[in-house]
C-alpha positions in Angstrom: 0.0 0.0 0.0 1.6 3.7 -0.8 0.6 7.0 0.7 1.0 9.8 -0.9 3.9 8.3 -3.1 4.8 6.5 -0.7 5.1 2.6 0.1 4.1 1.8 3.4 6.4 0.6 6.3 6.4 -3.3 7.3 6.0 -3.8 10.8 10.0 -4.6 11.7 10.6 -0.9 10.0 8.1 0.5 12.6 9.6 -1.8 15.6 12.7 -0.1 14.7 11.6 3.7 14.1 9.6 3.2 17.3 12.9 2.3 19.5 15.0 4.7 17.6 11.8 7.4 18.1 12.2 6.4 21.8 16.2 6.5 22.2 15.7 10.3 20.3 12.9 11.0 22.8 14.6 9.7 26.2 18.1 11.9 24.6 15.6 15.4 24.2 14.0 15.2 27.4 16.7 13.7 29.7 19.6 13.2 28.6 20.7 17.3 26.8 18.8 19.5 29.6 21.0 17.6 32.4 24.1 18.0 30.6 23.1 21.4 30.2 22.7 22.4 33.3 26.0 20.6 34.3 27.5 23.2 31.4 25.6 26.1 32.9 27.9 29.3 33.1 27.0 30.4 36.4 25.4 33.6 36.6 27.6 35.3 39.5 28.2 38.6 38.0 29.8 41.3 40.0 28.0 40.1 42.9 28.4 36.5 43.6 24.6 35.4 43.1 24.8 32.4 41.6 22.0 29.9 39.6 20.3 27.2 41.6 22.9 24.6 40.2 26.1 26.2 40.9 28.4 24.5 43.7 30.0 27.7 44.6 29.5 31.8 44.0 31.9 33.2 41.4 33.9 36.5 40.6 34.4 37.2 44.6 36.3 40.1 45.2 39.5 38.5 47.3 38.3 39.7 51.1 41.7 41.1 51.6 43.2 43.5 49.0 46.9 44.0 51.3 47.4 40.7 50.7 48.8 38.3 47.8 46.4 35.1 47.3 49.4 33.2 47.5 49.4 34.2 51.2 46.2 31.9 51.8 46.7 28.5 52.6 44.1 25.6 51.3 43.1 24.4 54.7 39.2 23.8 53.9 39.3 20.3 54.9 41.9 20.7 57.5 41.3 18.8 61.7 40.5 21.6 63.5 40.3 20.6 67.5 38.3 17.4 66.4 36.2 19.5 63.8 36.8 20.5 60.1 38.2 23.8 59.0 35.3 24.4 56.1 37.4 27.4 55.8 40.6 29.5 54.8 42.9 31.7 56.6 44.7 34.6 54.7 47.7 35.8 56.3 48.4 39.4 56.5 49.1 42.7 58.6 47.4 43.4 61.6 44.7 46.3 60.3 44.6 44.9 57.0 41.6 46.6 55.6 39.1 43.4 54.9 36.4 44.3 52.4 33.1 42.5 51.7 33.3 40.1 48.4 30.3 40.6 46.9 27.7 42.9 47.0 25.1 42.3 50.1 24.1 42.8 53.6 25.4 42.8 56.6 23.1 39.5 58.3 25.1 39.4 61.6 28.4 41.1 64.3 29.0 38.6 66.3 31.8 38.2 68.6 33.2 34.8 69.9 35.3 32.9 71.7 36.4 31.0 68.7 35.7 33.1 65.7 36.5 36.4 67.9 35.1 39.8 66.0 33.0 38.5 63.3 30.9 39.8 60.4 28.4 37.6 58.5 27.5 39.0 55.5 24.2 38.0 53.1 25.0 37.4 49.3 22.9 39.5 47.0 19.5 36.8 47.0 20.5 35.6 50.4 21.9 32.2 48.4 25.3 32.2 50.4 26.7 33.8 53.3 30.2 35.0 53.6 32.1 34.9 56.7 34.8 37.1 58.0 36.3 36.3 61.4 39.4 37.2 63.8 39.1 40.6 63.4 40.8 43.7 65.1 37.5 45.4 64.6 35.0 46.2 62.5 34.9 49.7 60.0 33.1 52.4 61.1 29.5 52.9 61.0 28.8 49.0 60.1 25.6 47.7 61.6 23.2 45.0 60.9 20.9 45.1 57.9 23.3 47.4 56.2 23.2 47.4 52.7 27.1 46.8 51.6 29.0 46.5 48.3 31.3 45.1 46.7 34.9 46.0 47.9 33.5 47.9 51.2 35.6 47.9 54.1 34.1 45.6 57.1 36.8 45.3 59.3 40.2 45.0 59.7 42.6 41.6 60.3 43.6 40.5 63.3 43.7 38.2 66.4 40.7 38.2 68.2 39.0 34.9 69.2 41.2 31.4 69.1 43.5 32.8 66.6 47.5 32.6 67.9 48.3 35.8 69.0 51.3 36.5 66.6 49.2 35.1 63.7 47.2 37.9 62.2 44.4 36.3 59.5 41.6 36.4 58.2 39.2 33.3 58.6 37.1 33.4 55.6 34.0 30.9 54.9 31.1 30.4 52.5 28.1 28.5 53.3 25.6 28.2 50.8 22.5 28.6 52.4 20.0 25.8 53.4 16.8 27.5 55.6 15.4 30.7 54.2 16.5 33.6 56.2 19.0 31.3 57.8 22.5 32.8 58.0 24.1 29.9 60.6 25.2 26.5 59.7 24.3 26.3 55.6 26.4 23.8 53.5 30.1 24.9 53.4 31.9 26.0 50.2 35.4 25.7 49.7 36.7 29.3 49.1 40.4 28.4 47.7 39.4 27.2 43.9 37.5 30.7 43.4 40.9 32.4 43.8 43.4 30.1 42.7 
């Protein structure tokens, strides 16, 4: 029988256009939007905000423009007194002018025995929250809720908390953020691959 000029299919062609329909099907809907996503360029921009299937904010301003990256050690997944690091220390002078990586707002001050002076600071869309402990003090005028950007200064390196004494750094930490309006505990994000 032809249609339209055409003969028409015996049933074995039809099996086969039906699992190769099928295969071409399962590869459209399945297969090319996940490996998409995995390709995804990340939409940071100058602030850090990242998509839903981004690992880690990019383009962070580095937290401490006195020093050199080279002066941060990759200790993320360091033994820290029976805990792990989840963080990364950058090494420089006491007074060191620490400025906020992305643009944001300021979610906490805090001051602890073990972080010291701290500032934790909201990512533009509250996705992540950025860290800054062991400082001397924090810039004038800073407050909760403040609106900050980019390259503002938040504090200023130094010792406070359980950092040694003659050790001035900056203990810096991402955690992407797990509860809504949460800015404690989160999932932790290595820092060192953003700058290295």
């Amino acid at each position: 029988m032809r249609w339209y000029g055409r003969r028409a299919a015996s049933a074995s062609e039809l099996t086969s256009a039906g699992a190769l329909g099928g295969l071409l099907f399962l590869l459209v809907c399945v297969v090319v939007p996940a490996r998409q996503e995995a390709r995804a360029e990340p939409g940071a921009g100058a602030g850090g905000a990242a998509s839903a299937a981004d690992p880690r904010p990019e383009k962070l301003l580095f937290p401490v423009p006195a020093a050199s990256r080279a002066a941060m050690a990759d200790s993320f997944n360091d033994a820290r007194g029976g805990r792990v690091h989840h963080a990364v220390d950058i090494l420089a002078p006491r007074h060191s002018e620490v400025v906020a990586v992305a643009d944001g707002s300021i979610a906490r001050l805090t001051s602890s025995a073990a972080g010291g002076i701290a500032v934790y600071e909201w990512g533009a869309g509250q996705r992540f929250v950025y860290y800054y402990a062991h400082l001397q003090g924090y810039a004038p005028g800073l407050v909760e809720g403040q609106t900050v950007r980019r390259g503002q200064v938040l504090g200023y390196v130094g010792t406070t908390g359980n950092a040694p004494a003659n050790t001035p750094h900056l203990h810096f930490a991402i955690a992407r953020v797990e509860r809504k309006d949460q800015w404690w505990g989160g999932a932790p994000v290595d820092p060192y691959p953003i700058w290295r």
